[in-house]
C-alpha positions in Angstrom: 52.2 -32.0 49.6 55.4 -29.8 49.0 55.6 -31.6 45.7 52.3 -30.3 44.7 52.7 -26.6 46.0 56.3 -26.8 44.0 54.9 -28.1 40.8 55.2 -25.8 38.1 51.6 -26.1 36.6 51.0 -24.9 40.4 52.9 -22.5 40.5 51.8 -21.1 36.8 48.2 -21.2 37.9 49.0 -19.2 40.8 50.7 -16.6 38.8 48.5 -16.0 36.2 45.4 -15.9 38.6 47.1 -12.8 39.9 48.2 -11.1 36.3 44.7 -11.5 34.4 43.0 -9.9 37.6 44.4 -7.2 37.2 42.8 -5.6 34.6 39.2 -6.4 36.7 41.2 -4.5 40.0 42.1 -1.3 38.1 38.6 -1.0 36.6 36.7 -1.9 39.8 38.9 0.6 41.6 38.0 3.3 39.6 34.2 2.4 39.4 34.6 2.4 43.5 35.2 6.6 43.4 32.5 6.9 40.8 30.0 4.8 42.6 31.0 6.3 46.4 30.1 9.9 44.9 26.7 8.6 43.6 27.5 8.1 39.6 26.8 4.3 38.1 29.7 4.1 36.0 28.5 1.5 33.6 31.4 2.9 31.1 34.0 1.1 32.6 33.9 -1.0 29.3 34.7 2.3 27.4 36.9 3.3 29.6 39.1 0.3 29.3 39.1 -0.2 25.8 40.3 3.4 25.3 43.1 2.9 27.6 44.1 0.0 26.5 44.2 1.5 22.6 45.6 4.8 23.4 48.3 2.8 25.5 49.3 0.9 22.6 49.6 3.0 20.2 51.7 6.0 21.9 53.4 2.9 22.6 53.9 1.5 19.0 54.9 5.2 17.8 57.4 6.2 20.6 58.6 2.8 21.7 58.3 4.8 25.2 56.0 2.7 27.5 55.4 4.9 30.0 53.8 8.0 27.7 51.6 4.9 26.1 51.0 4.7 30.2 50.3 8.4 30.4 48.5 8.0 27.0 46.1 5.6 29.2 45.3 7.6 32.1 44.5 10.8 30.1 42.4 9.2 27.4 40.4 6.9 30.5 40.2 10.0 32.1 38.8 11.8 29.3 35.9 9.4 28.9 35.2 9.8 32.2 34.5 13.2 32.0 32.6 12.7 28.9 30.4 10.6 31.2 30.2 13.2 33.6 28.9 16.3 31.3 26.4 13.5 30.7 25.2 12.2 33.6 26.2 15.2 36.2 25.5 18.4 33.8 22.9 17.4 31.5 21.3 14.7 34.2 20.9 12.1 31.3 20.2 8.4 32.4 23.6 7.1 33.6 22.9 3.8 32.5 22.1 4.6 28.9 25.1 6.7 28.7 27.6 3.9 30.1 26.4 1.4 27.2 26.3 4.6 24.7 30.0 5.4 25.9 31.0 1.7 25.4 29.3 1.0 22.0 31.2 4.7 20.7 34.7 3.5 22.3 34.1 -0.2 20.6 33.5 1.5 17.1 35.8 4.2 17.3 39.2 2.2 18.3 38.3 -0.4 15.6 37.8 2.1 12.9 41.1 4.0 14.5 43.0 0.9 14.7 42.1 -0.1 10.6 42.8 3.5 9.8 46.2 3.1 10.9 46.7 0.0 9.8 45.7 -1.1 6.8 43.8 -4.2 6.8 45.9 -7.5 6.1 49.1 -6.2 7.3 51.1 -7.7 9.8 49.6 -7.1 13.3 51.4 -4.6 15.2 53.3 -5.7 18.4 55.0 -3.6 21.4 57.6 -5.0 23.5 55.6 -5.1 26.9 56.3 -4.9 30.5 58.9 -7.5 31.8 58.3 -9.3 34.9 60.8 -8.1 37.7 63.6 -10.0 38.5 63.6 -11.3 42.5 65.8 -13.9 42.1 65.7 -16.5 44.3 62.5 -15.4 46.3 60.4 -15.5 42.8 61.2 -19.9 43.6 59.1 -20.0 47.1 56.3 -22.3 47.1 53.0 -20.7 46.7 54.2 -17.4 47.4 56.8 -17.2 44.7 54.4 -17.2 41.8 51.8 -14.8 43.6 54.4 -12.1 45.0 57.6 -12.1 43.2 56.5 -13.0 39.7 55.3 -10.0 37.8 55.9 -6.7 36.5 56.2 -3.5 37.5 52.7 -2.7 36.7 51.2 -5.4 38.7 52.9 -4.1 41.7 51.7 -0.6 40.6 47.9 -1.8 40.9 48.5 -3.3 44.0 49.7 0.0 45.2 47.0 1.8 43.9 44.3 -0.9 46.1 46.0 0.8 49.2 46.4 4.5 48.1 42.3 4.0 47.5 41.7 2.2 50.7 43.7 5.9 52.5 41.7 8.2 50.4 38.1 6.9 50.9 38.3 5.0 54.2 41.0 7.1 56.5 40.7 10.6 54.8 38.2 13.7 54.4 38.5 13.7 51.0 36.7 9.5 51.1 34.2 11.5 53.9 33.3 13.9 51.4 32.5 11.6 48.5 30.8 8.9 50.8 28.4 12.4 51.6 27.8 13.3 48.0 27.0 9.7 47.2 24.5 9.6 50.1 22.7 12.4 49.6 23.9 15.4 47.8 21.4 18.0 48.9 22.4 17.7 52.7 26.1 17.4 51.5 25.3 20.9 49.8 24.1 22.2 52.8 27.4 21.0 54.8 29.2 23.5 52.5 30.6 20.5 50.0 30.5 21.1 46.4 29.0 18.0 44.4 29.2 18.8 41.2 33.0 19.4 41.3 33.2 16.2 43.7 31.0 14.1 41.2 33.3 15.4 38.2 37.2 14.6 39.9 35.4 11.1 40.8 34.2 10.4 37.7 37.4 11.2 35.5 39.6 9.4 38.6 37.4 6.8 37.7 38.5 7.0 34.3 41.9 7.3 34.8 41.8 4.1 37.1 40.3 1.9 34.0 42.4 3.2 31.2 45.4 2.1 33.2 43.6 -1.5 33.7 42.6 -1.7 29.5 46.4 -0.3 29.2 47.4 -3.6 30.9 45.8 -5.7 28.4 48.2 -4.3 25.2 51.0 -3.1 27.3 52.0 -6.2 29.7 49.8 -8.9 29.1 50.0 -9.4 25.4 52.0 -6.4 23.2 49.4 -6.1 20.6 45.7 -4.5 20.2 42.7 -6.3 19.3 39.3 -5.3 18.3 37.2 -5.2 21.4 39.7 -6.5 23.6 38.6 -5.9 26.9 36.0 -8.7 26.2 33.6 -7.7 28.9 35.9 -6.8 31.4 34.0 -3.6 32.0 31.2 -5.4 32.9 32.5 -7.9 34.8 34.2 -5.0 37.2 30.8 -3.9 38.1 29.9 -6.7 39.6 33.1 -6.9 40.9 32.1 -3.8 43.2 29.0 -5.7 44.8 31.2 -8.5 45.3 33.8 -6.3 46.6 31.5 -4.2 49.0 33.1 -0.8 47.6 35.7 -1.3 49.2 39.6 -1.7 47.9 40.3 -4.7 50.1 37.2 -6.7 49.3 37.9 -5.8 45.4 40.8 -7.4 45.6 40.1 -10.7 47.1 36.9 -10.5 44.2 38.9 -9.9 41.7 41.4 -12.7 42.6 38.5 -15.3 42.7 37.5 -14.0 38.9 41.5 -14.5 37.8 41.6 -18.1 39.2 38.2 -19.0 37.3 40.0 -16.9 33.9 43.3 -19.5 34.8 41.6 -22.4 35.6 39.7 -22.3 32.3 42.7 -21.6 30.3 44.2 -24.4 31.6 41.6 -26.8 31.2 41.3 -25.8 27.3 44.5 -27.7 27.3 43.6 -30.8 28.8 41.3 -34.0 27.6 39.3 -32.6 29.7 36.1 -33.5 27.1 34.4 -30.2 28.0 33.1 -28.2 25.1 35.3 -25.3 24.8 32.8 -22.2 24.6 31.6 -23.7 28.1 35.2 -23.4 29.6 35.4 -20.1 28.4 31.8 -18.8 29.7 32.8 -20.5 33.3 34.4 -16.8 34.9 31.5 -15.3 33.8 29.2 -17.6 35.2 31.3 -17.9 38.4 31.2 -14.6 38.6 26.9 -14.2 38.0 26.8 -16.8 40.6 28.8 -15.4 43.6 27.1 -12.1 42.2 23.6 -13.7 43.0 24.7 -14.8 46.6 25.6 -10.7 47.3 23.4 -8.5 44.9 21.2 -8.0 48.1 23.8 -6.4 50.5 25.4 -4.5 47.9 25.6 -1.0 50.2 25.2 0.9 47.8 25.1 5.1 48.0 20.7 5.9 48.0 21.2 8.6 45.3 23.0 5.7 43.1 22.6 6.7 39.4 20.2 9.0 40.0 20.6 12.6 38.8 21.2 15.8 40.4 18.3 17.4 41.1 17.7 20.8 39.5 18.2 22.9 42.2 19.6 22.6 46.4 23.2 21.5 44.7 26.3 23.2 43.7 
């Protein structure tokens, strides 16, 4: 048995369930504020991509990781409050301006990325995040590989699970966006101010999946692709269902979605005879199928994607 937990296929499996959840964490962190304060953030695609371009190429021209972080969080943000003078100002169909967001994102960091790089030239690479050294602790079976063998944005994320967990589960601030998100018009009445609650969650939201899309060019792979979040906008909102809304339950969700990413990555290595578009659709089928199981007690906010009415908010 120790043989097994010490073998280094093990222990490699272990590690990069944890890494490639990450970038599902991040998003489905932010989409929890969004959701909470009643807005369907379906943009989490957008948001991602954007991050994860603007992160790489502040990186690429100042060799500086942490603006190309910065870079991240105020471009993720800034979708985000395109979103909201969308769906909170104008009161446009939330859904249909998540895919519009994510369709404009996919096209404009393509045409961005061939404008600054011509076409057949040698694709662009950054020097990414370098896993921290722990020394001998980064050897323990089974907890080795899952706590002491990764970077120092991986321990960032985890952070972040728990500073969301203190903000909207132990604070007024999580009691006022829980309120917002249940029903705006009474929240109005309490004295709270939606609108400017709806906004700060929607561009936290923002800010939460540019950091995750960040991940994708800055630690786990140094370059930029077209479309290179691959869906993992998506995938984060069913995440949340899976989750509950809540940080905790987003983790262990997320988790389950890295070991299916790993598990398929590893079997495209072995004789396994398995057609190889169906090992790469298995974490998305995983993840529609556990989704199936929960869709129903979901918990979701009751004003849920649906706009502010005209009047009775501020």
């Amino acid at each position: 048995m120790m043989d097994f937990l010490s073998d280094p296929v093990f222990a490699g499996f272990l590690s990069a369930s944890v890494r490639l959840s990450i970038p599902i964490l991040l998003a489905a962190l932010g989409g929890v504020f969004a959701e909470r304060a009643g807005v369907l953030n379906v943009g989490l695609e957008g948001m991602m991509l954007a991050g994860c371009f603007a992160g790489f190429m502040i990186t690429f021209q100042s060799d500086l990781l942490i603006l190309g972080l910065l870079a991240a969080m105020v471009v993720g943000g800034g979708v985000g409050l395109l979103l909201g003078v969308f769906a909170i100002t104008l009161r446009a169909n939330q859904v249909v301006v998540g895919i519009a967001i994510n369709l404009l994102v996919a096209g404009a960091t393509a045409f961005l990325f061939r404008l600054a790089f011509r076409a057949g030239a040698e694709t662009p690479r950054i020097t990414p995040f370098e896993a921290l050294d722990f020394g001998s602790l980064a050897t323990i079976p089974v907890l080795g590989p899952i706590l002491f063998n990764h970077d120092i944005l991986t321990y960032g994320a985890l952070g972040l699970v728990v500073v969301s967990w203190v903000v909207l589960c132990r604070s007024t601030i999580g009691l006022t966006v829980s309120a917002v998100g249940e029903n705006p018009v009474a929240a109005t009445t309490l004295g709270l101010y939606v609108v400017r609650t709806r906004y700060v969650a929607v561009v936290v939201s923002g800010v939460l999946a540019g950091l995750g899309g960040a991940f994708l060019s800055m630690s786990a792979t140094g370059l930029f692709l077209d479309n290179m979040t691959a869906g993992r906008g998506y995938i984060a909102l069913a995440i949340l269902i899976l989750g509950r809304r809540h940080p905790f339950g987003i983790v262990v969700a997320s988790l389950v979605f890295g070991a299916a990413e790993a598990l398929q990555l590893r079997a495209q290595l072995m004789p396994t005879g398995v057609p190889l578009q169906a090992l790469i659709v298995l974490p998305y089928a995983l993840t529609l199928v556990v989704l199936a199981g929960f869709a129903a007690k979901s918990g979701a906010p009751k004003s849920l994607g649906q706009p502010l009415p005209k009047s009775g908010v501020r």
